[in-house]
C-alpha positions in Angstrom: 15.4 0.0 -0.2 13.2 -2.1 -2.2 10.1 -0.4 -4.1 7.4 -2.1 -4.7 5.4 -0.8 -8.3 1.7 -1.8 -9.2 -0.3 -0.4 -12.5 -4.0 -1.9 -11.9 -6.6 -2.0 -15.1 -10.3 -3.0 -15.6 -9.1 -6.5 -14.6 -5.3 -7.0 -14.6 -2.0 -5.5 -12.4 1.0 -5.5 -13.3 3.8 -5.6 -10.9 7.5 -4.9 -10.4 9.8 -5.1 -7.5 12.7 -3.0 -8.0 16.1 -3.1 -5.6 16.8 0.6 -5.2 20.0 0.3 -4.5 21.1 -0.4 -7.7 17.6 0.2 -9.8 17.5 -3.6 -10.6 14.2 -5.4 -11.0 14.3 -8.7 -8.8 11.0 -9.6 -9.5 7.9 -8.7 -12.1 4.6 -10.3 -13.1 1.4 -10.2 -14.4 -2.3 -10.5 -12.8 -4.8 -11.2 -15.5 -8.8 -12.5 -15.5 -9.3 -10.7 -12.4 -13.1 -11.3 -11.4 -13.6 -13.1 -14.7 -11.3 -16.7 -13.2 -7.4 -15.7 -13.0 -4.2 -16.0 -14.1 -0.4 -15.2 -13.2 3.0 -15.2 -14.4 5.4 -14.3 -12.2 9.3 -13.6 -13.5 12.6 -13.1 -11.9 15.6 -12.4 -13.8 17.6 -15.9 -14.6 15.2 -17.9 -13.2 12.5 -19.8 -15.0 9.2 -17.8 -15.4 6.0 -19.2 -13.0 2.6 -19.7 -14.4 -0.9 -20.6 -12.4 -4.5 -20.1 -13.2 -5.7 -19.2 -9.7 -8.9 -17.9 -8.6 -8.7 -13.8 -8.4 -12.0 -12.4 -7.5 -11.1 -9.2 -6.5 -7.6 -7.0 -6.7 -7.3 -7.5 -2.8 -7.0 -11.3 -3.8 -4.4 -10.0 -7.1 -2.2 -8.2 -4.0 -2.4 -11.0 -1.7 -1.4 -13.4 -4.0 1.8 -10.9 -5.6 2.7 -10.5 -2.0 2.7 -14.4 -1.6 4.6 -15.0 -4.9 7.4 -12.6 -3.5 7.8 -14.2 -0.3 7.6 -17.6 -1.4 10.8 -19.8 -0.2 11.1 -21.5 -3.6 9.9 -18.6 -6.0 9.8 -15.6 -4.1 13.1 -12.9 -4.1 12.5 -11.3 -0.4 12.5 -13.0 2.6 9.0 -11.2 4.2 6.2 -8.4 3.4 8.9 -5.7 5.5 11.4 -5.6 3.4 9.0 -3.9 1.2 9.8 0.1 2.0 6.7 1.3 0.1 4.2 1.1 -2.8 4.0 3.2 -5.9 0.8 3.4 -8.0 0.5 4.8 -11.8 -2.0 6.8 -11.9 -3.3 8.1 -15.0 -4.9 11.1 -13.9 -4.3 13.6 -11.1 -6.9 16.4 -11.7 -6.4 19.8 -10.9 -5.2 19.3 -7.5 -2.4 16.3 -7.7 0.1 18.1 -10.0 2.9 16.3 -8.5 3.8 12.4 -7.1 2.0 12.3 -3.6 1.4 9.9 -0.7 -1.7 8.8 -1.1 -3.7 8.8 2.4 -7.6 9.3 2.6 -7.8 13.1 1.4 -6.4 12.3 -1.8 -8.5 9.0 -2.3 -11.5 11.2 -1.7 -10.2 13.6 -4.7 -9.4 10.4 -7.2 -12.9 9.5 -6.7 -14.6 12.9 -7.2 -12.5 13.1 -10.8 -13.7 9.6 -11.9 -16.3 11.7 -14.1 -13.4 12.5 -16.6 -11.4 9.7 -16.1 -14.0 6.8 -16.3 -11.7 4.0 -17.9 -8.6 4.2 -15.7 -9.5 6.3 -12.8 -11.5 2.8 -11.3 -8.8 0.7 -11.7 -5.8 2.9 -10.6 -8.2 3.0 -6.9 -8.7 -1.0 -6.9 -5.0 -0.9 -6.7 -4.0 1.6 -4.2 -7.2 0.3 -2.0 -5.9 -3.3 -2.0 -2.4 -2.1 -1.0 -3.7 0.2 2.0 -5.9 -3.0 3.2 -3.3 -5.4 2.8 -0.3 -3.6 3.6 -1.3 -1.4 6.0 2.2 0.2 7.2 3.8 0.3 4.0 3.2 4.4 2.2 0.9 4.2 -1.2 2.5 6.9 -3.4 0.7 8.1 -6.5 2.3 8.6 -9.4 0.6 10.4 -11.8 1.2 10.4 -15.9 -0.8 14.4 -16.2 1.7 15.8 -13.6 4.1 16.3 -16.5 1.9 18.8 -17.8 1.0 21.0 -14.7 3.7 23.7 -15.8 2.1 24.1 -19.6 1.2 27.5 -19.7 -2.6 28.2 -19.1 -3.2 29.8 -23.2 -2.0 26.2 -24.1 -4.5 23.9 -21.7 -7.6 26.1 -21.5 -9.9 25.4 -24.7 -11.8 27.7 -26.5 -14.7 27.0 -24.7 -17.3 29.4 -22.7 -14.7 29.6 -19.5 -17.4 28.5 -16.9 -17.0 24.7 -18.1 -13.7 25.3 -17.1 -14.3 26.5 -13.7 -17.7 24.2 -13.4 -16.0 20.8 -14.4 -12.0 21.2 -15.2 -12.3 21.0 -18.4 -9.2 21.6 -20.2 -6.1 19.8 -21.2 -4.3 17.3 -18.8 -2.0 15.5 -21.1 -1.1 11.6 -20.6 2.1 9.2 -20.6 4.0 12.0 -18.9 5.8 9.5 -16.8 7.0 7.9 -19.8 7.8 11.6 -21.5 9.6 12.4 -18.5 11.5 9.7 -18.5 12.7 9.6 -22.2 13.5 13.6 -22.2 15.6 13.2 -19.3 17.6 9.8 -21.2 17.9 12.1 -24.3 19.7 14.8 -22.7 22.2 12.4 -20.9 22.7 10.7 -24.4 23.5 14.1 -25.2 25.5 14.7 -23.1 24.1 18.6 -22.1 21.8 19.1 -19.2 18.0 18.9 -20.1 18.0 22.8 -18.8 19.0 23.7 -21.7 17.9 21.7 -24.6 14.8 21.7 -26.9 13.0 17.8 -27.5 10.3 16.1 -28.8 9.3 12.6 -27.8 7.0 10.6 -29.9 5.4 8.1 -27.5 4.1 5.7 -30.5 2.2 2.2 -29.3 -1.4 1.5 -29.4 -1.9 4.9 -27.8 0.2 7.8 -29.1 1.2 11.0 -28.0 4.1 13.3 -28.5 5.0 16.2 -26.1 7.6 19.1 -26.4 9.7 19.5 -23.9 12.0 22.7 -23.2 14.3 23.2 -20.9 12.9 20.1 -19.2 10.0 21.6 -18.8 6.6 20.3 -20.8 5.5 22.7 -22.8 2.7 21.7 -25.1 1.2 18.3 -25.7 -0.8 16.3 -28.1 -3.3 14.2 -26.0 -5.9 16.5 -24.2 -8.9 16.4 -22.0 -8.6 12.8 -22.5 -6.5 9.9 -24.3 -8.4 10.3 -26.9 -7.0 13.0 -28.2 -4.1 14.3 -30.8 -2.6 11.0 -33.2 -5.3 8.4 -34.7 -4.1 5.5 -32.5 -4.8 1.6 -32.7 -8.6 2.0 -31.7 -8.3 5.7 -30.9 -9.5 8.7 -33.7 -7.3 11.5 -32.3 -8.3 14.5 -33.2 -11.7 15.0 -35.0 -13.8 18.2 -36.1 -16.3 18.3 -32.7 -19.0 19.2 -34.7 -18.9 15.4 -37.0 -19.7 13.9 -33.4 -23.1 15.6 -33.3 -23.4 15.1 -36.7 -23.2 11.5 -36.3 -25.2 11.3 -33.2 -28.3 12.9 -35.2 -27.5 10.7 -38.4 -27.1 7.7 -36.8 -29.1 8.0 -33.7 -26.1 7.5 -31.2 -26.2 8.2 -27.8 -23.0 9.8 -25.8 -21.7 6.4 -24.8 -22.1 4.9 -28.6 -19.7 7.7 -29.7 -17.6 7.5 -27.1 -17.3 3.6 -28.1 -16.6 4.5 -32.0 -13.6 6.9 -31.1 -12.2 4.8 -28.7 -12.8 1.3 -29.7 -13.8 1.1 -33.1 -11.1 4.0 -34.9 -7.8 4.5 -35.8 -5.4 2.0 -37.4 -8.8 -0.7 -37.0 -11.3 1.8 -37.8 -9.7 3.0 -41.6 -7.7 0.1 -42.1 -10.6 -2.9 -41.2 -7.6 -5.0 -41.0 -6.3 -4.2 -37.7 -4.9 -2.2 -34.4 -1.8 -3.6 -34.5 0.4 -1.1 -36.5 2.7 -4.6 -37.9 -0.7 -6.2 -39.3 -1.3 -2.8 -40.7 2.0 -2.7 -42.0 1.8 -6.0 -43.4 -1.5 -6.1 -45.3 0.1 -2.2 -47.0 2.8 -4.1 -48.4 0.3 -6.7 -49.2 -1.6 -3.8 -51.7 -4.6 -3.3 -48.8 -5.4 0.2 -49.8 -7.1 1.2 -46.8 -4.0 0.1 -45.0 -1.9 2.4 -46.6 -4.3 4.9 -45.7 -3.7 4.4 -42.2 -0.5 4.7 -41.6 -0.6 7.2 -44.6 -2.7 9.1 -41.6 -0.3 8.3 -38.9 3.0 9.6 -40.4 1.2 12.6 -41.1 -0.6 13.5 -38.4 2.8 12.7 -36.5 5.3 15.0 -39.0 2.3 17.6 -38.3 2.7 17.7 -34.4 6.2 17.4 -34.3 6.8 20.5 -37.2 4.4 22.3 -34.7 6.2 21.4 -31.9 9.1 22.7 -33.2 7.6 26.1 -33.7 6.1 26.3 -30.5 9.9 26.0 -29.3 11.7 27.8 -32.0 14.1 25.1 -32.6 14.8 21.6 -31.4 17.9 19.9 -30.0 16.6 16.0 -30.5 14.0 13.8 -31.2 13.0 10.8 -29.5 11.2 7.6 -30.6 9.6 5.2 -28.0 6.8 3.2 -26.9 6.4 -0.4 -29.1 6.0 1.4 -32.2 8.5 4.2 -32.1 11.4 1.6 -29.9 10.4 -1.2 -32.8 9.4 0.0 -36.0 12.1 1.1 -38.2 9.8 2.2 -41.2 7.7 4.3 -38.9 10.7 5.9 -37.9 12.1 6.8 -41.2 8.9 7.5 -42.9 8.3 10.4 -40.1 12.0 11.9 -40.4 11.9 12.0 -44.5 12.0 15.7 -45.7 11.9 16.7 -42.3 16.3 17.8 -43.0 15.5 21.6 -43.3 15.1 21.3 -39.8 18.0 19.8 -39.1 16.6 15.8 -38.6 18.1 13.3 -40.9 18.9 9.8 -40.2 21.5 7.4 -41.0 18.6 4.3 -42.5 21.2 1.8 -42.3 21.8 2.3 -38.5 18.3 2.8 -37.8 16.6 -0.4 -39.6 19.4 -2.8 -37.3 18.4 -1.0 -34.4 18.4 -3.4 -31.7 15.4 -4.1 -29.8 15.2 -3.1 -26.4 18.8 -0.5 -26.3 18.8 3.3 -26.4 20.5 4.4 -29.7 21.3 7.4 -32.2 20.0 6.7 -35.3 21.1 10.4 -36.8 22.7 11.0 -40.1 26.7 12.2 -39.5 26.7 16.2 -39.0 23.1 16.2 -38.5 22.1 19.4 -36.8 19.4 17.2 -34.9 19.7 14.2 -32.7 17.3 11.7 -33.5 17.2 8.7 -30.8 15.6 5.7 -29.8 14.6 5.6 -26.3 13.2 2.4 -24.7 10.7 3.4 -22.1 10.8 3.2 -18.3 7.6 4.6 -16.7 7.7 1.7 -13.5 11.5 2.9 -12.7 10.2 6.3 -12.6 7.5 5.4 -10.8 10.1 4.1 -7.8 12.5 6.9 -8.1 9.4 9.2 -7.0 8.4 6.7 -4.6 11.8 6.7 -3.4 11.9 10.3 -3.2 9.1 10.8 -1.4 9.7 8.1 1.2 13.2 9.4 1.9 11.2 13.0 2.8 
């Protein structure tokens, strides 16, 4: 059967067509401009890459013209529309009620609306997509997929805040947890790389890019994680704060005369690596101006390896003991010195690294990077949330 896998933003869609029978990807590409003029590339594997500005005013118009792309007799991979057995969406958030990978009919559109409220930048999108689908391909199920699901089985002393419990009960306020797809993914490759079932081992997964989040997971269960409410939450990030004192916001907003949606801007847009560096988001332009003797660059990823060792050494605690750690996402599957700054002095519990083996880490391949006799596995885990995304599809469509 052949899955068909869209993540929609603001004004882009990714796409990948994957061949179940064998988990191959025939075909992937990119939507981009969409509303503001338009742009694709389309790829297939040994075949030259297509390119074309094209009018896309709307995601309907992104679908059509995926759908087009992969039924095209020169570029496409599949003969027609039906070969298609069914559509999975990421969804970043699920809410309270979708805690597990669903078929998305009208019932659970309504619910993705009603949650918008705390999910305003990629609830919108994530609909676009799964709307466009159900318009355009009609007959073909919409699974949701969605990256908090992970989290549904945390215990409720770890996602309830300390908060007067009403805001709980009022508006769902609590922790939710994001890139649990990718989590997911990478806890259950670490276990095989071990070799033991993930039943019985103890991980961390450090989900590094330009958003961060690590999440403990025991017994293959997640148990605790670092991104909350929102994304925001946990690790500074590329434009993100992470974790802040609550009370500096309102100190701000009084200082500075800032509404909500100012500081919602600064701790999303304008912190981080950018915000205390002034150089940059991008952890290698970061990295570069350090070396370069940019003081406030050093700072920054002074503040990341820290605030990382932190979570993880909590982590840790939380599950008295750990089995492996895993690297991933572009900083924690690229950068070597992010790597080995985090697992310095960390032996004592058991994580040490061979540096040799982990600064030639190849791009793109899953690979031990632990010291010899090191109590603790520490691995690097390229990420796969759009294959997970069609193995639940899959799953679901089977059903």
């Amino acid at each position: 059967m052949k899955i068909l896998v869209i993540n929609a933003g603001s004004s882009s869609l990714k796409y990948q067509l994957f061949d179940m029978d064998d988990g191959s990807v025939i075909a992937k590409g990119l939507c981009e401009k969409i509303g503001i003029g338009g742009a694709i590339t389309h790829k297939r594997p040994g075949k030259e890459n297509y390119s074309a500005e094209v009018e896309l005013k709307s995601h309907d118009d992104a679908i059509a013209l995926v759908l087009k792309l992969l039924t095209d007799a020169e570029l496409g991979v599949i003969s027609s529309v039906d070969e298609i057995g069914a559509v999975g969406h990421r969804v970043a958030h699920g809410g309270e009620k979708l805690r597990r990978s669903t078929v998305i009919g009208d019932e659970e559109l309504e619910y993705l609306y009603s949650i918008v409220g705390i999910n305003p930048l990629h609830g919108p999108p994530a609909i676009k997509g799964i709307e466009a689908c159900r318009k355009i391909m009609k007959d073909k199920l919409q699974v949701g997929v969605f990256d908090t699901s992970f989290y549904s089985d945390m215990a409720d002393s770890t996602y309830i805040y300390a908060l007067p419990y009403e805001y709980y009960e009022k508006y769902g306020i609590r922790k939710y947890g994001f890139h649990g797809t990718s989590h997911r993914f990478v806890s259950a490759q670490a276990a095989e790389m071990i070799g033991k079932p993930i039943e019985e081992l103890k991980i961390v997964v450090c989900h590094l890019g330009n958003g961060s989040s690590i999440t403990a997971v025991k017994n293959g269960k997640a148990i605790d994680t670092s991104m909350g409410f929102t994304p925001q939450d946990g690790l500074p990030m590329g434009t993100r704060s992470g974790a802040l004192d609550p009370s500096l916001l309102t100190y701000l907003m009084k200082q500075e005369d800032l509404t909500p949606d100012d500081i919602d801007n600064i701790i999303n847009k304008k912190s981080g690596l950018l915000g205390v560096s002034g150089v940059s988001s991008d952890c290698r332009e970061v990295m570069i101006a350090a070396k370069d003797g940019n003081d406030r660059a050093r700072l920054a990823l002074d503040m990341l390896v820290g605030s990382i060792k932190k979570i993880v050494g909590s982590y840790i605690a939380e599950m008295n003991g750990i089995d492996a750690l895993a690297f991933t996402a572009g900083i924690g599957e690229n950068d070597a010195t992010i790597r080995e700054r985090v697992c310095k002095d960390m032996d004592y519990l058991g994580i040490e690294i061979d540096t040799d083996v982990n600064k030639n880490a190849p791009r793109g391949t899953k690979i031990d990077i632990s010291k010899a006799g090191a109590k603790t596995k520490t691995l690097v885990i390229p990420t796969d949330e759009e294959y997970m995304i069609a193995l639940d599809t899959l799953k679901l469509v089977t059903k």
